[in-house]
N, C-alpha and C positions, 0 to 999 in steps of 0.2 A: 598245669596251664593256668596263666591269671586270664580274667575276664577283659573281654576287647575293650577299648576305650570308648569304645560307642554302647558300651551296654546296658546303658537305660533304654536303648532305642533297640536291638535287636534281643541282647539276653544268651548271646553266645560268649565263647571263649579266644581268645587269639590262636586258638588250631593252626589255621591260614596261614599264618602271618606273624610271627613273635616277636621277629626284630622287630617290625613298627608297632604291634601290642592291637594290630587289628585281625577281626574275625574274615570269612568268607565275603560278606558282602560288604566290608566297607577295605578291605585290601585293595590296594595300587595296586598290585604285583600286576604284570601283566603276561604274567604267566599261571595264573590263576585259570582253575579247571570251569568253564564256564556249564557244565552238567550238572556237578556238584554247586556252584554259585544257583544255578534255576531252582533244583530241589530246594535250597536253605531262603530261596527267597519263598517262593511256595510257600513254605510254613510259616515263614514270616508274615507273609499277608493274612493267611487263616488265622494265625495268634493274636500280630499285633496292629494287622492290615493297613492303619493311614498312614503310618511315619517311616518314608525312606529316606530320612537325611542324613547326608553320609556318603552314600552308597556308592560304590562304581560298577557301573554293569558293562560286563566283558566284553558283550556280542550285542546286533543288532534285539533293539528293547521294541514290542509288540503291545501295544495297550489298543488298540484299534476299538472302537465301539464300547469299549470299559466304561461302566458306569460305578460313578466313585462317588456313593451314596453319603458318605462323610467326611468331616476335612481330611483335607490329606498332605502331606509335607513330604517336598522333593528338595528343599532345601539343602544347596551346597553339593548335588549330586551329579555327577559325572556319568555322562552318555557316551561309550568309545567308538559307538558304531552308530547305524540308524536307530532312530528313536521314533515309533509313530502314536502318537494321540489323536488321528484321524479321527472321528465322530465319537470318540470318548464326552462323556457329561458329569462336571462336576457340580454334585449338589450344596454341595458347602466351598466355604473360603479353601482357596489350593497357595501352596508356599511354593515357587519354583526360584525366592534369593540364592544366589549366588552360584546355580545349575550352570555346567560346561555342557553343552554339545559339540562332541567333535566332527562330526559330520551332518548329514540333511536329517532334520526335524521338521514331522509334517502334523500337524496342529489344525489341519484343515477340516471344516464343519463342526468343528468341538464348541461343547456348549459350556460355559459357566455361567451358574446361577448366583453366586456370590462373587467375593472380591477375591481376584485374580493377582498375584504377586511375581513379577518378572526381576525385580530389581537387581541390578547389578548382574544379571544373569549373560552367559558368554556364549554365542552360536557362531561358531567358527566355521559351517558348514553354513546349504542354505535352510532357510527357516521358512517354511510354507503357513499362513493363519490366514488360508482363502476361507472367507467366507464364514469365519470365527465369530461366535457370539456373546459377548460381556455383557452378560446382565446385570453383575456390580462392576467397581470401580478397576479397571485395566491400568496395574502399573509398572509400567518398562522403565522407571528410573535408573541410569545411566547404563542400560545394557550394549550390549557391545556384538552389531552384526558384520559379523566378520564377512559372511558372502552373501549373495542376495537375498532379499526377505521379501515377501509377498504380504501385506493384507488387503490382497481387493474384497472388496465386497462385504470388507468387516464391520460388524457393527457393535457401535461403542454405545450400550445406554447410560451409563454412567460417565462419572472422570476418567478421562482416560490421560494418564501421562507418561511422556515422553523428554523429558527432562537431561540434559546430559547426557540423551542416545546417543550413540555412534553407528551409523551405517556407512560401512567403506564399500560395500556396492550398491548394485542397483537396489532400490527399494521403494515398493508399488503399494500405492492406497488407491488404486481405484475404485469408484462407489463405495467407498467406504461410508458409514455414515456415523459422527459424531452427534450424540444426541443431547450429551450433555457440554462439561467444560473440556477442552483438549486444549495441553501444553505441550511445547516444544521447546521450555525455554532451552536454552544450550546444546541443544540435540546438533550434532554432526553429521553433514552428509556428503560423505565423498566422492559416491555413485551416482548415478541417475536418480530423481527423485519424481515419480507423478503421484498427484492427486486428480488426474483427471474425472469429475463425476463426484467427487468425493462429496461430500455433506456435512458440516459444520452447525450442531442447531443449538450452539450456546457459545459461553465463550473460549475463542481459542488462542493462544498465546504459543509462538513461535520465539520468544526474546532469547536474542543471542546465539539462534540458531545460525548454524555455518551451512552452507552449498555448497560444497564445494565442483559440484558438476551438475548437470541438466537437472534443473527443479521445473516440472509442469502443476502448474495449478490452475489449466484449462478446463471450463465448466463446473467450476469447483465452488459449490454452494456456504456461505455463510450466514446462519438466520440465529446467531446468537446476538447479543449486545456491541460484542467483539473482536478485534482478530490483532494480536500484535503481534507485529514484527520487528519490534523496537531492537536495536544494536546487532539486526541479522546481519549476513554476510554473504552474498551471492560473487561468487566466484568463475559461474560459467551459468550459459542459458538460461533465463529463469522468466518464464513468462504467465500471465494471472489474465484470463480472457474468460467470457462471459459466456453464461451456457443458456442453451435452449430448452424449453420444458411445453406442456402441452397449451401452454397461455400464452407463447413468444419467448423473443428472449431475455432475460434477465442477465442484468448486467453484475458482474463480479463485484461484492462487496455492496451492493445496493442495503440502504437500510442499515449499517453497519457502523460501529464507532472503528476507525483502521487507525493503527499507529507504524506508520513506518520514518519515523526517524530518528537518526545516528545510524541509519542503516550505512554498510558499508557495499558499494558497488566496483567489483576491481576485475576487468577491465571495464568503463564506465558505459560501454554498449552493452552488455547483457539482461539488462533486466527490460523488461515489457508487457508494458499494461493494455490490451484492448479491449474496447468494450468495455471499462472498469467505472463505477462508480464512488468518486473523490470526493462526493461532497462533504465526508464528516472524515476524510483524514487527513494524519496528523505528516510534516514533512519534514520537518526541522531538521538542520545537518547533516541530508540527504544529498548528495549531487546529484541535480535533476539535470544535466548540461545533456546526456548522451542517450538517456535512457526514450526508450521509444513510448511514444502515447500515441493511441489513435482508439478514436470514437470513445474518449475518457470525458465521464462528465464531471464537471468542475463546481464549486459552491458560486453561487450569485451575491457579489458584496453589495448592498441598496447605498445609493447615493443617501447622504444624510440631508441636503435638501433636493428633491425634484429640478433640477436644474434644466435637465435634457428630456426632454417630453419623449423621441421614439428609446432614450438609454431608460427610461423608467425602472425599467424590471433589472438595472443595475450590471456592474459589468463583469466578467467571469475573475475569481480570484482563487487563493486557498485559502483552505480550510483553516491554518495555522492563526491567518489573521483573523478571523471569526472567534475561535476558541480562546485566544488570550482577549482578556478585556483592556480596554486601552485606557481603564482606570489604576491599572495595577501600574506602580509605580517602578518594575523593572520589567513592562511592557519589549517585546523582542524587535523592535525597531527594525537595526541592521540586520536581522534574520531573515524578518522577513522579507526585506528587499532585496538578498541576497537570491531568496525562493524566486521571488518573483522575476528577477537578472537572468537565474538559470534556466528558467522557463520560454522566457521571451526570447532565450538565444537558440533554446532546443524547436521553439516554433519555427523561427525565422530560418532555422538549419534546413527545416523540412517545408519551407515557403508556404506555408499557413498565418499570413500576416494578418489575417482579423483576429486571429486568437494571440498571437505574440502583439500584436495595439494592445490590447486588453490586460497583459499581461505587465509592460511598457508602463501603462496607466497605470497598475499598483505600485508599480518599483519608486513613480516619480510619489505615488501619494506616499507611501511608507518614508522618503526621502522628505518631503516638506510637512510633514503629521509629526516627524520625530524631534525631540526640544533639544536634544544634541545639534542636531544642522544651525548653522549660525544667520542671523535675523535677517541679514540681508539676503541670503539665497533661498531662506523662504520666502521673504517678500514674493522676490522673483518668480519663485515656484507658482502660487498664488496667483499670479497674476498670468501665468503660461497657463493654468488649469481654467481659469475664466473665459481667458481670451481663447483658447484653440484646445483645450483637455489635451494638454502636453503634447499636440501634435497628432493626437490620436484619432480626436474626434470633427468630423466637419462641419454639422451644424450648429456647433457654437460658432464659431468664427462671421458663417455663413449670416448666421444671425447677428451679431455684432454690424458685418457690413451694412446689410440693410436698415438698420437702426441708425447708425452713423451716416449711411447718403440719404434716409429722410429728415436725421434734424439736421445737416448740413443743408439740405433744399429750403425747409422751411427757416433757416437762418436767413440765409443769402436774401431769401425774396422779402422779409421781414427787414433784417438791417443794411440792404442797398448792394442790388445786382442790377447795372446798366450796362445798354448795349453800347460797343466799344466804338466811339464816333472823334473823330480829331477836335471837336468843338463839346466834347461830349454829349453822348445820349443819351436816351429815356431810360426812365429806372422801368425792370419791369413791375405789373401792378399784382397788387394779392388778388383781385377779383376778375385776373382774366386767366383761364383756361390754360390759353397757347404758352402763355407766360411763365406756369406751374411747370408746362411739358420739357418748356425750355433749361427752366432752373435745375428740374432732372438731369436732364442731359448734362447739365454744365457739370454738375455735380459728381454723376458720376464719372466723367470723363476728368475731373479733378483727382479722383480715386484710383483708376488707371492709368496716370501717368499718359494722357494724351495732349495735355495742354492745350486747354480751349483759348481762343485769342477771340474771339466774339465777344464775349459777354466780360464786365471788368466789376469784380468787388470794391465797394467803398467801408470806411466805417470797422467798423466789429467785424461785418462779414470777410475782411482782409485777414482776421485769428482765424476764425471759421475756417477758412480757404485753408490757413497753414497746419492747423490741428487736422484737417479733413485728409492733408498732404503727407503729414507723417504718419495716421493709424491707417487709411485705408489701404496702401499695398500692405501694410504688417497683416489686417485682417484676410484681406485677400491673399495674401502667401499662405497664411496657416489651413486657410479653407483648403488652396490649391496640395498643402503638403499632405494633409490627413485624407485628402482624396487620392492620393497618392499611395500612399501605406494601403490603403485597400484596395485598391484595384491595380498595382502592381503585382507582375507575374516572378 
């Protein structure tokens, strides 16, 4: 008999198994005496007790409460039945790369104190890790869950990564809590996915990750630096809503640097933010046209001068335009007025037109800010943002008119407003009263398109009259339009 091929690690012979040159415990055969496999593992542990890599065990595997006071290597080993490491604690680092479970694997309450190795590891059954505790670094790099997996209520103190996972069913982080970094980049999710409750307390990286079905990340805490989502792909349901704690509610992503763009949204209604806090993230390349927003709070862009005395505190914008600086000389122009397009038309969808004004207002500032637009349609821009804040706003306009019917007043009665007489009349005087009340009147009713036939300009006041004739319905139109945009139903 020659020595198994694994016999640095057990020290047996190919007995078992000679065609394939393996012993007892690391033989396929599946028709292996699983009696005879327990006795040779027995000794195994008493001899060489940490290193089962290799190994295929016949029948349902029992490790319940085991406490596995040294590294220990499950590496590459195959579970053909139930596998339970229920309240098992391992004191050192544990190898479980490239482990098959063929059926339910329950992990539930198990403790590791060190660094925890899942990698590439394959759970074709479901996988239970309620309530599992990583005290070092948690890593499921590209493993593969075949049927439902549970980690509620796991907690992660170190890195915990997820990189490349695939979960083709439901799979549950409830109250989970991430203490440290957690990644997701390329993780797959075919199943159901919540995070409801979960906890995030450093940063978490999601890039590249697929949903492909119901992702919850209701009440789902983030108090790290970060959370990307950068080139995700939500494919079905996927909603990110603010949770309550004993201080009120705290809004999702509050405090948070977010990247979600080049996100991909297909069909472009599923994804939904409530309650989320947008001030520091990132949207770029995102379709925002369909996706739902409510009670989302937005970044405040500050006018660069104080123009609008009640707009002081600036008008709701994103975050995108904040974060690039508009000295950088391939500054995202048409992005972000793309952002700001998609926004205004997903408000206007859901008849919230003070927040689509708002939003209207970046699209036209991003469009006359950019040195691509051609000089004359900025002009124009410029002069619509002066005059009426693109339609938006009412008390510029508001203000314009009444500036324009008192230097038109005090024109008229300065350079010659007389009462309309066939022999003609008296000019009125600057030192009487009735005379000011009058020139009001004339004035404004020059503005309105009422045509006063009383009172007749001479002089200068004849431009006066006609510059009075062409701004003041433009002003009072814009007034009347941005009044409009806001208190239309």
């Amino acid at each position: 008999m020659r020595q198994c091929k694994y016999y640095d690690i057990c020290r047996l012979t190919d007995e078992a198994d000679p065609g394939a040159g393996l012993c007892i415990l690391h033989s396929h055969s599946t028709k292996k005496n699983a009696e005879v496999f327990n006795q040779a593992f027995a000794r195994h542990r008493e001899q060489n007790g940490r290193n089962f890599s290799h190994m295929v065990f016949p029948g349902d595997v029992d490790f319940q409460g085991t406490p596995f006071t040294r590294e220990v290597s499950f590496h590459n080993v195959k579970f053909t039945a139930q596998v339970n490491f229920a309240k098992a604690t391992f004191a050192e680092a544990v190898d479980f790369t490239d482990a098959i479970s063929a059926e339910v694997a329950d992990f539930g309450n198990t403790a590791f104190s060190k660094r925890a190795d899942f990698r590439e590891a394959r759970f074709e059954g479901s996988a239970s890790f309620l309530s599992i505790i990583f005290s070092g670094d948690a890593d499921f790099y590209a493993v593969e869950f075949l049927g439902e997996v549970l980690f509620d209520h796991a907690t992660f103190s170190q890195t915990a990564i997820f990189s490349f996972a695939k979960f083709t069913q439901q799979a549950d982080f409830v109250g989970a809590n991430f203490a440290q970094n957690a990644t997701f980049e390329g993780a797959k999710f075919a199943g159901r996915v919540d995070f409801d409750l979960a906890s995030f307390m450093a940063n978490s990286s999601f890039r590249w990750a697929e949903f492909l079905s119901t992702a919850t990340f209701q009440m789902t805490l983030f108090k790290g630096t970060s959370a990307d989502f950068m080139s995700s792909s939500f494919r079905d349901r996927a909603v990110f809503a603010a949770r309550v704690n004993e201080g009120g509610k705290v809004h999702i992503f509050s405090g948070v640097d977010v990247d979600f763009s080049f996100v991909i949204v297909d069909p472009p209604d599923v994804l939904s933010f409530i309650e989320a806090d947008m001030r520091r993230c990132e949207l770029m390349y995102t379709d925002l046209r369909k996706i739902q927003l409510a009670g989302v709070i937005w970044p405040r862009i500050p006018h660069r001068l104080v123009t609008y005395i009640p707009r002081i505190r600036g008008r709701i914008g994103v975050y995108d335009e904040i974060f690039h600086s508009r000295s950088e000389p391939d500054y995202p122009w048409d992005l972000i007025e793309r952002l700001y397009r998609e926004l205004k038309q997903n408000y206007e969808d859901r008849r919230d037109y003070e927040r689509a004004g708002d939003f209207h207002y970046g699209e036209k500032e991003m469009r006359r800010s950019n040195p691509a637009t051609p000089l004359g349609l900025r002009f124009w821009l410029t002069l619509y943002r002066f005059a009426g804040g693109y339609g938006e706003r009412y008390l510029p306009p508001l203000i314009w008119s009444a500036v324009l019917l008192v230097l038109s007043a005090i024109g008229y009665i300065a350079f010659g407003l007389r009462l309309k007489s066939e022999q003609g009349g008296a000019f009125l005087a600057l030192t009487s009263i009735w005379d000011w009340l009058l020139t009001f009147n004339y004035s404004l009713r020059v503005m309105t398109f009422l045509r006063p036939d009383d009172l007749v300009p001479v002089g200068c006041a004849k431009l006066i009259n006609t510059v009075q004739s062409l701004f003041g319905p433009v002003f009072l139109g814009l007034f009347g339009l941005a009044l409009r945009q806001r208190l239309k139903r």
